[in-house]
N, CA, C and O atoms as a GROMACS GRO file, in nm:
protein
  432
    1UNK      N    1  10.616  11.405   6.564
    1UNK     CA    2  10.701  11.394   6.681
    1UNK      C    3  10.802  11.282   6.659
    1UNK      O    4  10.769  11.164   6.642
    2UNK      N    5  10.967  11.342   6.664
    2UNK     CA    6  11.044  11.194   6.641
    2UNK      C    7  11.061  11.135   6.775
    2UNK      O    8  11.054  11.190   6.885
    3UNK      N    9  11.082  11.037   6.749
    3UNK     CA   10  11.082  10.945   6.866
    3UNK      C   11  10.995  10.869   6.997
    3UNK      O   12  11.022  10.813   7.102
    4UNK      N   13  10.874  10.907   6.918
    4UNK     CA   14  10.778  10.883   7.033
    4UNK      C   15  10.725  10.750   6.948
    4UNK      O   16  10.711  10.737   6.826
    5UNK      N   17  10.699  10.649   7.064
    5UNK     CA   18  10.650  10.537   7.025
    5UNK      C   19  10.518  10.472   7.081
    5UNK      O   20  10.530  10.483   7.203
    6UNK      N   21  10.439  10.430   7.063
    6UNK     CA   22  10.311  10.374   7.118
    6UNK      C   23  10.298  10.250   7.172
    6UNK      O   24  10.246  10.166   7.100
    7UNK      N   25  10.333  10.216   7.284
    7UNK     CA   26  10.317  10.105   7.378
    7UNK      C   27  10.184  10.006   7.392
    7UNK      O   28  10.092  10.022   7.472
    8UNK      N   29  10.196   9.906   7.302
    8UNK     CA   30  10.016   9.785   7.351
    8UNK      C   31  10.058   9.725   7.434
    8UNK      O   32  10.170   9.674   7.436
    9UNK      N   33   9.967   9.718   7.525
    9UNK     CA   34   9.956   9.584   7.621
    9UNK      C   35   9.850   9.530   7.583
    9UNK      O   36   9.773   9.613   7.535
   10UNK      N   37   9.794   9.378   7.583
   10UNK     CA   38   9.701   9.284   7.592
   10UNK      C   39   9.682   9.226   7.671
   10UNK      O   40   9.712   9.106   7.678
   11UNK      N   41   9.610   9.311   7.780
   11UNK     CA   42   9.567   9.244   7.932
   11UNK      C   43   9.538   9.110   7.945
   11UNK      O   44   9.593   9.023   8.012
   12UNK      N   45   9.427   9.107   7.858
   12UNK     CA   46   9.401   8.925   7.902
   12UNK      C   47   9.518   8.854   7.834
   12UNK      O   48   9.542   8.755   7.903
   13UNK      N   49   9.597   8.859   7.738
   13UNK     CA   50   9.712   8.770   7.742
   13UNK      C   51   9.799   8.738   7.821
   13UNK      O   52   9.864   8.634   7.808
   14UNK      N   53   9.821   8.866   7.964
   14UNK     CA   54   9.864   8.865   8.008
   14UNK      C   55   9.825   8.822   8.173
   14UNK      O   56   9.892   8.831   8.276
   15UNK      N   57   9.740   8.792   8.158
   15UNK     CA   58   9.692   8.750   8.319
   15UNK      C   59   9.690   8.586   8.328
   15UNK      O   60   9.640   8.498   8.258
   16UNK      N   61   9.774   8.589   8.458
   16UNK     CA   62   9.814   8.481   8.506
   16UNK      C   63   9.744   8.439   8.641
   16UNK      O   64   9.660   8.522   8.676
   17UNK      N   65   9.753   8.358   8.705
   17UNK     CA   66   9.683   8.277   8.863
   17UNK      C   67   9.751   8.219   8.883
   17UNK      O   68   9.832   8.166   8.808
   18UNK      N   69   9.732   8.205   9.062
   18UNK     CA   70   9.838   8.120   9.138
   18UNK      C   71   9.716   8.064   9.239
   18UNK      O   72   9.631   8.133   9.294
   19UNK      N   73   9.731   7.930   9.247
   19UNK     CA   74   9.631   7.885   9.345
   19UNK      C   75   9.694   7.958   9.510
   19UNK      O   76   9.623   7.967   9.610
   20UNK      N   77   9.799   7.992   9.504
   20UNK     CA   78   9.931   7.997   9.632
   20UNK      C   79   9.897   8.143   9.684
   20UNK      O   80   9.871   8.186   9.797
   21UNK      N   81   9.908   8.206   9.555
   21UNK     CA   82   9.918   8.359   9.627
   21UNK      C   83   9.892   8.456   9.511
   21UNK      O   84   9.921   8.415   9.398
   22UNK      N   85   9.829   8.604   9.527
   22UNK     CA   86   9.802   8.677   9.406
   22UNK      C   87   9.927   8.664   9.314
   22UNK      O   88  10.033   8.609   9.342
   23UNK      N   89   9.896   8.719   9.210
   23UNK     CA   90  10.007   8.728   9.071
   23UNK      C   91  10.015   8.848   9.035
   23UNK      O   92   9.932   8.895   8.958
   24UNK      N   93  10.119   8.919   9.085
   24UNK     CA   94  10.145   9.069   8.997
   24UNK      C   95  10.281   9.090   8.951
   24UNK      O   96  10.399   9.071   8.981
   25UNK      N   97  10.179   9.154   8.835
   25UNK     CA   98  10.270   9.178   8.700
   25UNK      C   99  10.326   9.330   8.660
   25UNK      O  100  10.239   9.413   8.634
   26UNK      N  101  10.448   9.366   8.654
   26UNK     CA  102  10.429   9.523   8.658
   26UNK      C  103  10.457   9.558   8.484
   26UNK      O  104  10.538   9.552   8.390
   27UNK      N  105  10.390   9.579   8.506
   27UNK     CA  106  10.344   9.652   8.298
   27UNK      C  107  10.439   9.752   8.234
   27UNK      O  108  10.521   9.746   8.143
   28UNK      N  109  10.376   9.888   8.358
   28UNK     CA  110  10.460  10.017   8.292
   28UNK      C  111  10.542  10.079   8.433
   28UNK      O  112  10.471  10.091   8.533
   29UNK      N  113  10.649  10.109   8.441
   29UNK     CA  114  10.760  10.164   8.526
   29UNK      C  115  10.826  10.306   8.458
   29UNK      O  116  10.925  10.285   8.389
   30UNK      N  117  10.796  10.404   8.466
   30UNK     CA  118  10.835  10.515   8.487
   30UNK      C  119  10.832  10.625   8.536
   30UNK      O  120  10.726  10.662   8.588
   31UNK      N  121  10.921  10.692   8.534
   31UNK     CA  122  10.940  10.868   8.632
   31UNK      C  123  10.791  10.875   8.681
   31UNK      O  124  10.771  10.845   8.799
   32UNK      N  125  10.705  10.904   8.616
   32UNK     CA  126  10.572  10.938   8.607
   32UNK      C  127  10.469  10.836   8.671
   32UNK      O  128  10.412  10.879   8.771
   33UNK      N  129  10.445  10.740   8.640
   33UNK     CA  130  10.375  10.645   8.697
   33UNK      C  131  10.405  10.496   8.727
   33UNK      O  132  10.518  10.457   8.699
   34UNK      N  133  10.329  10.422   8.773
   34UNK     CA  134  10.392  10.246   8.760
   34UNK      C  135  10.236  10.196   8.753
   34UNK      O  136  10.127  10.232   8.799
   35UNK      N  137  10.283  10.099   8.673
   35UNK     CA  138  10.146  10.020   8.637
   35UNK      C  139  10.123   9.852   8.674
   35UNK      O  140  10.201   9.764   8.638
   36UNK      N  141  10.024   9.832   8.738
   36UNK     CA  142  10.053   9.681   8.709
   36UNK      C  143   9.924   9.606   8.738
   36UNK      O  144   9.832   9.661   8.799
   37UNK      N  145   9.914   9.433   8.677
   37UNK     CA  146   9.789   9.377   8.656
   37UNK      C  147   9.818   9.299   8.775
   37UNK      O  148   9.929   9.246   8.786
   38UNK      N  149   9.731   9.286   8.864
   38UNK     CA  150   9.706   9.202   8.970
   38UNK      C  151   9.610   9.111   8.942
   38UNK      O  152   9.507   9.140   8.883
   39UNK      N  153   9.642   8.984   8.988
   39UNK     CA  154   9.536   8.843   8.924
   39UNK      C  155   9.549   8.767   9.056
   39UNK      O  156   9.650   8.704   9.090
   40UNK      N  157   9.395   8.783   9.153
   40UNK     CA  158   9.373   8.659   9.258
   40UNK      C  159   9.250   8.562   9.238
   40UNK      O  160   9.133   8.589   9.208
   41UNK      N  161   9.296   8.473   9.256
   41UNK     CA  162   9.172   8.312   9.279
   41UNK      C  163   9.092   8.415   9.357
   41UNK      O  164   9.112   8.532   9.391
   42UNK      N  165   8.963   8.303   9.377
   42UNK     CA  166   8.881   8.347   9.507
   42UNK      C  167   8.918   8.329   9.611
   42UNK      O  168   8.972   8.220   9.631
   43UNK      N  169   8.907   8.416   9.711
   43UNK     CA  170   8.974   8.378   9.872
   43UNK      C  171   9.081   8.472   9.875
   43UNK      O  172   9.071   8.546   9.972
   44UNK      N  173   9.161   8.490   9.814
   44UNK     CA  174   9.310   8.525   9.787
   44UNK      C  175   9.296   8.677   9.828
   44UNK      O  176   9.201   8.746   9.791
   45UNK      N  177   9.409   8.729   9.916
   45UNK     CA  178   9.372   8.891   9.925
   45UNK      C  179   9.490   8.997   9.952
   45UNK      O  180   9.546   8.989  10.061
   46UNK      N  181   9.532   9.099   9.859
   46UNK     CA  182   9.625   9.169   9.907
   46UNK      C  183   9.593   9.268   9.997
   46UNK      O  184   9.514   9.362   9.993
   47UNK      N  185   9.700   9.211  10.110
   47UNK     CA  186   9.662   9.306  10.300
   47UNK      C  187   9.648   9.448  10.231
   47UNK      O  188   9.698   9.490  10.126
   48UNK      N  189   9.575   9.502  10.313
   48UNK     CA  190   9.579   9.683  10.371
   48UNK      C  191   9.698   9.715  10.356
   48UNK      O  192   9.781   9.652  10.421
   49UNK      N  193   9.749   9.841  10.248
   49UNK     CA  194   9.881   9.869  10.262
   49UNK      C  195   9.869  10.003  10.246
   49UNK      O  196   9.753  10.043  10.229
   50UNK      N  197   9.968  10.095  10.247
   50UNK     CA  198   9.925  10.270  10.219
   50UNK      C  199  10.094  10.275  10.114
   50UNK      O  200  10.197  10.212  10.138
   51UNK      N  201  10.067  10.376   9.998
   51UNK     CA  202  10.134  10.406   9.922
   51UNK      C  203  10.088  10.541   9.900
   51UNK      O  204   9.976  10.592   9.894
   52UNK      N  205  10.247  10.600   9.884
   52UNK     CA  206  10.264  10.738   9.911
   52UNK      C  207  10.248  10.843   9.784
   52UNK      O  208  10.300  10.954   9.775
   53UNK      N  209  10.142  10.765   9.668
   53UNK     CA  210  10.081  10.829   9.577
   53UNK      C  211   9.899  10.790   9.536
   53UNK      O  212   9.823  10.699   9.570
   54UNK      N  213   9.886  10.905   9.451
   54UNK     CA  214   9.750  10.833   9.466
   54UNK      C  215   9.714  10.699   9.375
   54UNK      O  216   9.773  10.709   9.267
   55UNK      N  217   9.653  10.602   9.382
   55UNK     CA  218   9.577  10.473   9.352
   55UNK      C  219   9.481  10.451   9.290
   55UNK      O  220   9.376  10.496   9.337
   56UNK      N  221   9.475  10.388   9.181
   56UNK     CA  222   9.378  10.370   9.093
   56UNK      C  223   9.332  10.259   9.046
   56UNK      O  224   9.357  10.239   8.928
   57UNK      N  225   9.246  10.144   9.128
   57UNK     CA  226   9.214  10.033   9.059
   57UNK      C  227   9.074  10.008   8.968
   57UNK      O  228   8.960  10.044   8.996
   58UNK      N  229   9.114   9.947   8.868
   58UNK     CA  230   9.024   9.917   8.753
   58UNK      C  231   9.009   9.757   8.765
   58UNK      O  232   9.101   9.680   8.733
   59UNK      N  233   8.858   9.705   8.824
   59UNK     CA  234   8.815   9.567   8.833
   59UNK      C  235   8.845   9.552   8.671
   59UNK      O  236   8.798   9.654   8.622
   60UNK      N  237   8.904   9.465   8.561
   60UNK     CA  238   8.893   9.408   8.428
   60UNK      C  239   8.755   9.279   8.425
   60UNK      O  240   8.665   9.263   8.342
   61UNK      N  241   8.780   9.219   8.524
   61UNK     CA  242   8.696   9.064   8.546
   61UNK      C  243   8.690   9.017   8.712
   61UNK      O  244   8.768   9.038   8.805
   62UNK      N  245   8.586   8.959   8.704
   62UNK     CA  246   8.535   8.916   8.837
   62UNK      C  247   8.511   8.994   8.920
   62UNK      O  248   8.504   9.113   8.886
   63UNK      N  249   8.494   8.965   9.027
   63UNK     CA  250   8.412   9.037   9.168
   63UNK      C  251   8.505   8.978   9.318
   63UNK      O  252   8.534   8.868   9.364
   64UNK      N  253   8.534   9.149   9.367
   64UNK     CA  254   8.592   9.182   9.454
   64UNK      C  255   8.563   9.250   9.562
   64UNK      O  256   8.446   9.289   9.555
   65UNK      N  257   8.630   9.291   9.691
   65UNK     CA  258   8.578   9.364   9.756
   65UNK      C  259   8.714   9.437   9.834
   65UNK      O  260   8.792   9.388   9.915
   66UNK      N  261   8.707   9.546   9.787
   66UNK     CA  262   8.814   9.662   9.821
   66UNK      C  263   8.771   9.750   9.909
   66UNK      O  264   8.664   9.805   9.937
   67UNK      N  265   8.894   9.746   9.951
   67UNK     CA  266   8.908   9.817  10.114
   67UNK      C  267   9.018   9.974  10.097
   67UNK      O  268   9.140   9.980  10.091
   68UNK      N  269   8.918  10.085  10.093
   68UNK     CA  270   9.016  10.236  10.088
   68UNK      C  271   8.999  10.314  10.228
   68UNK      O  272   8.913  10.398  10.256
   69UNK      N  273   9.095  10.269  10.302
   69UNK     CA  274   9.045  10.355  10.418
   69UNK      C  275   8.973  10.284  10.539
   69UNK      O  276   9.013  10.176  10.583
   70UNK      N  277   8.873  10.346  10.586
   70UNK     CA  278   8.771  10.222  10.647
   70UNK      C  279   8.662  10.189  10.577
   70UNK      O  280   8.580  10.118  10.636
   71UNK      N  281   8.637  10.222  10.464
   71UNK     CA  282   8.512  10.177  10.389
   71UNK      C  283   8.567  10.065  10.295
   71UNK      O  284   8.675  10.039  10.242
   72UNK      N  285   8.437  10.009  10.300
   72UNK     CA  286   8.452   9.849  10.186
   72UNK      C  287   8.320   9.870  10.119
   72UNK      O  288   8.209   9.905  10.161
   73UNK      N  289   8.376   9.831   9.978
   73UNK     CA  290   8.287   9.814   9.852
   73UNK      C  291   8.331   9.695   9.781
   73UNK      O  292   8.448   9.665   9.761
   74UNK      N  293   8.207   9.615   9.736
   74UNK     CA  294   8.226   9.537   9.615
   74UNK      C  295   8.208   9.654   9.482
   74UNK      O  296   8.144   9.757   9.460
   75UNK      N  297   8.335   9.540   9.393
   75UNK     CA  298   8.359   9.589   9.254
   75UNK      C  299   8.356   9.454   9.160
   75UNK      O  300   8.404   9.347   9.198
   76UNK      N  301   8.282   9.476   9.013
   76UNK     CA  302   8.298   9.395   8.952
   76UNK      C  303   8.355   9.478   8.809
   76UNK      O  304   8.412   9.587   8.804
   77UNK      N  305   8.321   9.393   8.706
   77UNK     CA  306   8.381   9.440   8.548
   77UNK      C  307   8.363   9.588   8.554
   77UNK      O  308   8.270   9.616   8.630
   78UNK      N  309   8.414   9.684   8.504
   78UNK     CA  310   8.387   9.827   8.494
   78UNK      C  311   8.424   9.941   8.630
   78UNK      O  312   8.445  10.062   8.625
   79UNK      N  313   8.421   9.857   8.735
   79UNK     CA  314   8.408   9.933   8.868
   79UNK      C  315   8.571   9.980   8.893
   79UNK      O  316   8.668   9.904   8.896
   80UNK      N  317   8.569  10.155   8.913
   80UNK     CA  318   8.727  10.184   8.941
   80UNK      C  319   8.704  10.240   9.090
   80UNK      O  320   8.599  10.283   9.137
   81UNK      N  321   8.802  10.230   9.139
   81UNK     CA  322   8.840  10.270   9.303
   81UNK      C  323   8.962  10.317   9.263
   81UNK      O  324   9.047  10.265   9.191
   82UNK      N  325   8.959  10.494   9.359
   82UNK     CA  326   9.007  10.587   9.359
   82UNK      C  327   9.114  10.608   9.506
   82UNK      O  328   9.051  10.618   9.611
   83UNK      N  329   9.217  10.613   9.514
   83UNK     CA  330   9.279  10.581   9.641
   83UNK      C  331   9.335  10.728   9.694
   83UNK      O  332   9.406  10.742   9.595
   84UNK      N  333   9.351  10.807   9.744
   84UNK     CA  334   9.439  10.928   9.804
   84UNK      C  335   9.600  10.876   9.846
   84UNK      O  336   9.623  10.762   9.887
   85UNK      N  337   9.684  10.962   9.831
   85UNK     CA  338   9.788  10.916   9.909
   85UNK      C  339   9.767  10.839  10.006
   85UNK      O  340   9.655  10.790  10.024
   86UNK      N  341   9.891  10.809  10.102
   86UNK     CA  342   9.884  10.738  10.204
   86UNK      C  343   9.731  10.698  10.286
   86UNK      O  344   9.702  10.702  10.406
   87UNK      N  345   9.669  10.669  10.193
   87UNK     CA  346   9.505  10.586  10.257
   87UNK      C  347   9.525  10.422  10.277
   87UNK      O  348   9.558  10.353  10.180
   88UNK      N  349   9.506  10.373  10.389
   88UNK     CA  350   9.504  10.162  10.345
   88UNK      C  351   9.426  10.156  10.212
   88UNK      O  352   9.328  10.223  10.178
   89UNK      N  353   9.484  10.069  10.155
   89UNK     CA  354   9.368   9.996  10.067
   89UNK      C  355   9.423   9.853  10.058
   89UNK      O  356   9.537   9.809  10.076
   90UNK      N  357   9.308   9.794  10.026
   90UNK     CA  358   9.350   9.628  10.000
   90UNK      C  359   9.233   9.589   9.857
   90UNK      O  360   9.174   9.667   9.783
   91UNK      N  361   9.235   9.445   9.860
   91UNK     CA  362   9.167   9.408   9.799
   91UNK      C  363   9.150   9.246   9.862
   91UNK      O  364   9.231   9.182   9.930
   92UNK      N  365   9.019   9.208   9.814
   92UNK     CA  366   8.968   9.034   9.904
   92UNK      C  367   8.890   8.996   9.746
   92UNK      O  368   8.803   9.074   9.707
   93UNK      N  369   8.920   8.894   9.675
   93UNK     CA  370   8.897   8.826   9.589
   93UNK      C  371   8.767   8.781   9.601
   93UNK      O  372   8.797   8.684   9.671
   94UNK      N  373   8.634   8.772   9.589
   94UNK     CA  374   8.519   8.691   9.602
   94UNK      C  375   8.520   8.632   9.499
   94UNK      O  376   8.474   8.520   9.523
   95UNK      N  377   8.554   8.645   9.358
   95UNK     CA  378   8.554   8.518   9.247
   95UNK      C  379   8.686   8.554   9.228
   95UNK      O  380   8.751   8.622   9.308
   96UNK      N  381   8.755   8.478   9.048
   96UNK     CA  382   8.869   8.479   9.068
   96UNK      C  383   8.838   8.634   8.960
   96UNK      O  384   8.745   8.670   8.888
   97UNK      N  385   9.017   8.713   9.014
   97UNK     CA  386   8.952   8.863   8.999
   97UNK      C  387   9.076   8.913   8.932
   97UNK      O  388   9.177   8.865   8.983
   98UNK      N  389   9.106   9.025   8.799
   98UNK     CA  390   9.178   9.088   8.764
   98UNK      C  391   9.158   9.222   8.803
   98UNK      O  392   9.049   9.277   8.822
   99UNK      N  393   9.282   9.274   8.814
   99UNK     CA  394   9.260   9.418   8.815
   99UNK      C  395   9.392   9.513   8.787
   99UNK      O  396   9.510   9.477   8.784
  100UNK      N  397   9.351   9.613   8.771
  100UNK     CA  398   9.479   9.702   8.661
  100UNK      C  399   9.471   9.816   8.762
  100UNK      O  400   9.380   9.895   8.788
  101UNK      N  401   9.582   9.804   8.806
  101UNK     CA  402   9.631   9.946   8.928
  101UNK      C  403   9.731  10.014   8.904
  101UNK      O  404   9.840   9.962   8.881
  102UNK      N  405   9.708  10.158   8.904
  102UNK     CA  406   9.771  10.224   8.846
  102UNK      C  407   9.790  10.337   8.967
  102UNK      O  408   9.693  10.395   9.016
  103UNK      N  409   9.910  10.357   9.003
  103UNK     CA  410   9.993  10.448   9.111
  103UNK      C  411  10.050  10.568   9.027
  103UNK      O  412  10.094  10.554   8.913
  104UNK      N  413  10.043  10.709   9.106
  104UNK     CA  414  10.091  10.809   9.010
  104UNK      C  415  10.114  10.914   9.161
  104UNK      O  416  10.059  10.866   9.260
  105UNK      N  417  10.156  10.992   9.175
  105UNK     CA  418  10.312  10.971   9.039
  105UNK      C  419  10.399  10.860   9.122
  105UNK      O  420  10.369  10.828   9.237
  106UNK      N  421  10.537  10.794   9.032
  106UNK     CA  422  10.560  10.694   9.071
  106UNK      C  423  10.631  10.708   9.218
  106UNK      O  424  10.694  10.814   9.224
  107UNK      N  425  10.639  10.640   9.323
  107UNK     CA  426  10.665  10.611   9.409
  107UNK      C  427  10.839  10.608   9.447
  107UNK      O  428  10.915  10.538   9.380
  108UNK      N  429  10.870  10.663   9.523
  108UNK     CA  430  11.026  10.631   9.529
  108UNK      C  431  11.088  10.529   9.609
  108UNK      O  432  11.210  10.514   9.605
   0.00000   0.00000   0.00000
């Protein structure tokens, strides 16, 4: 195939903290999807919001507690949460917490 190229990211090189407020980073931006690493301290929490594709978070490190809808679950290393269109979801930091969220298709 000409022209196709293979994209690395190195998550943990790339995760950053803010004592102030979460840290997000947007990775991948296209037609198709948007990607990005979210990094909060403990305490730290991104509000309930609804996005008009479906949602995909992947805990990388630490322990969290995500909100899809009206249900809440803790997530730690390994744990993915599955979002529907327009559903709330949030996330509430209980340690300090990475996570890789991935929106599809991308959002206009």
């Amino acid at each position: 195939m000409i022209g196709v190229v293979m994209e690395t990211i190195e998550l943990n090189a790339l995760k950053k903290y803010s004592k102030e407020h979460p840290v997000k980073q947007l990775l991948h931006d296209s037609e198709h999807l948007r990607m990005a690493l979210l990094c909060l301290e403990a305490g730290q929490e991104i509000v309930s919001h609804v996005a008009p594709s479906t949602v995909m978070m992947q805990v990388l490190e630490g322990e969290g507690e995500f909100t899809v809808g009206q249900e809440k679950k803790r997530g730690s290393e390994g744990s993915i949460f599955h979002c529907e269109p327009n559903v709330p979801h949030g996330i509430r930091a209980l340690t300090r917490l990475s996570v890789l969220a991935v929106v599809a298709p991308r959002p206009e």
